[in-house]
N, C-alpha and C positions, 0 to 999 in steps of 0.2 A: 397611468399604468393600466392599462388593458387586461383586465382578467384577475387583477390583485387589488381588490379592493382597500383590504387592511394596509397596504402600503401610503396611500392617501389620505390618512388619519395621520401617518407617520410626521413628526414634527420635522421640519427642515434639517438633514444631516444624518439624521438616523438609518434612513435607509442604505448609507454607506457604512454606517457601523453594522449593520444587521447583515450586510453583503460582509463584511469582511469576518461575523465571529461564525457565519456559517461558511467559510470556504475555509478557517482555521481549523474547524471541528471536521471536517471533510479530510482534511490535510490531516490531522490526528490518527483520525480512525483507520486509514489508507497505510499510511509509515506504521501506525501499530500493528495493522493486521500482515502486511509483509514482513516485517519484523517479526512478529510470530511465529511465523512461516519457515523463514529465515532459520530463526532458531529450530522450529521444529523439526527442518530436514539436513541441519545441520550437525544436531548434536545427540547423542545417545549411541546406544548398538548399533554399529554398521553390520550391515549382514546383506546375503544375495538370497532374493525369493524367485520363483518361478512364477509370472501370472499365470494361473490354470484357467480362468473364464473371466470372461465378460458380458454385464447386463447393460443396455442403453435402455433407459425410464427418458419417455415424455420425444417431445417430436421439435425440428427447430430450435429455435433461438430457449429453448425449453429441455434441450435434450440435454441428459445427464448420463453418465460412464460409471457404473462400481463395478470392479474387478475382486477378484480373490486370488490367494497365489500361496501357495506355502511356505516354508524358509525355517532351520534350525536352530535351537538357541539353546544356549546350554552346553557349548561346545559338540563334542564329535556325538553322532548315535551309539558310538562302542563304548563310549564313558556315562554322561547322566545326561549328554543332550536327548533333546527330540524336537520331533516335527509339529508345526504349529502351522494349522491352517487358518488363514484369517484375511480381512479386506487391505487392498494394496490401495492406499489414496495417494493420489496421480496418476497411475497407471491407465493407458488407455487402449482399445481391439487392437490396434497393432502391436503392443507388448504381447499378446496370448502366446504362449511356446517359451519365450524365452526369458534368460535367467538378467536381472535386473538389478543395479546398487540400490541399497533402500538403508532408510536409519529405522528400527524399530522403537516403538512407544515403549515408555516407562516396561509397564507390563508384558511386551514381546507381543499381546495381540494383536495390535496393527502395524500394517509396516510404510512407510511415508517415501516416497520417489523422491531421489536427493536432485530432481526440477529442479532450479532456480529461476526460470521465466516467470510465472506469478508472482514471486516477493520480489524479483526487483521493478517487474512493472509497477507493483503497488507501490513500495518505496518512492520511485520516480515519478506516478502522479502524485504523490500527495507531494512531494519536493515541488512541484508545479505552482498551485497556490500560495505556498512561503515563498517561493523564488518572485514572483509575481507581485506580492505585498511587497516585499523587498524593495524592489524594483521602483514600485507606486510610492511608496515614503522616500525614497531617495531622490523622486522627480522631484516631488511636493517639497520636500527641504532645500532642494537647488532653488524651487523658485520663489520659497519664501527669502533663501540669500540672497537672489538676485533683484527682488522687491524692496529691500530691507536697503541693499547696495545704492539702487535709484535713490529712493528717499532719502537717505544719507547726502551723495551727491546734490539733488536737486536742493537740499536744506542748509549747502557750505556756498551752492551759488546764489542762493536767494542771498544768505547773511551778508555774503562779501560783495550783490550789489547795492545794502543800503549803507555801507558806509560811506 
C-alpha cells in the first residue's frame, strides 16, 4: 500500500474490516444528513417568501449562495400577522424577484426551499455503500456454499471408493 503506511502494520483481514466500518459510517452520516434535510423541508409552516437578494462568498468549487427574502407569518397583516425578513436556505440568484414554496423553521426566522435534490442525492449515496456490502456478503456466502457443496461431494466419492 503506497502512501498508507499504518495499513501495513495492519494484521491479515483487518484492512477489509476497516474498508467496510468506514464506508458504513459514510453511509450513516450521508442517509442521516439527507434525512434531516428531508425532514427539514418537509415539515413545519408552509409559506411563500419572496427572494429579495443574493450574496455569492468565495470563487469556484468554493463558491457559496445566501439569499434573504421576506414571507408572513402569523396569518394575514390585517389580523396579528407580519412581515419577517430573514435568510432563504436553498434559494439561489435565479430565484431574486420571485415568490417561492418554503417550509419555515420552528421560529418562522428562516425559511428552507421545499428542493428535494440534495436529500435524496444524499439518501442515495449513502444507500450506495449498504447496497454494495450487501452485494459483497451475498457473493461471499454463495461461495462459501459452493465450497462447502464440493467438499461435501468430493468426501461421499472419496467414501464410496474405498468400499
Amino acid at each position: 500500500m503506497i502512501g498508507v503506511p499504518w495499513a501495513a502494520r495492519l494484521p491479515r483481514g483487518w484492512m477489509l474490516v476497516y474498508v467496510v466500518v468506514v464506508a458504513l459510517i459514510c453511509a450513516v452520516v450521508m442517509i442521516g444528513a439527507g434525512t434531516w434535510l428531508l425532514v427539514q423541508r418537509q415539515t413545519g409552516t408552509r409559506a411563500q417568501a419572496i427572494v429579495t437578494q443574493c450574496h455569492t462568498h468565495g470563487a469556484g468549487r468554493y463558491e457559496r449562495v445566501h439569499c434573504d427574502g421576506t414571507w408572513t407569518i402569523g396569518g394575514s397583516l390585517l389580523d396579528t400577522g407580519h412581515i419577517v425578513v430573514g435568510d432563504v436556505d436553498g434559494a439561489d440568484t435565479s430565484d431574486v424577484g420571485k415568490t417561492i414554496d418554503v417550509t419555515l423553521s420552528s421560529d418562522g426566522q428562516t425559511a428552507y426551499t421545499r428542493d428535494l435534490r440534495l436529500p435524496i442525492l444524499l439518501i442515495g449515496f449513502g444507500l450506495v455503500p449498504v447496497a454494495g456490502l450487501v452485494i459483497a456478503g451475498a457473493v461471499q456466502l454463495r461461495k462459501r456454499r459452493t465450497a462447502a457443496e464440493l467438499t461435501a461431494a468430493a468426501d461421499v466419492q472419496h467414501g464410496a471408493g474405498d468400499v
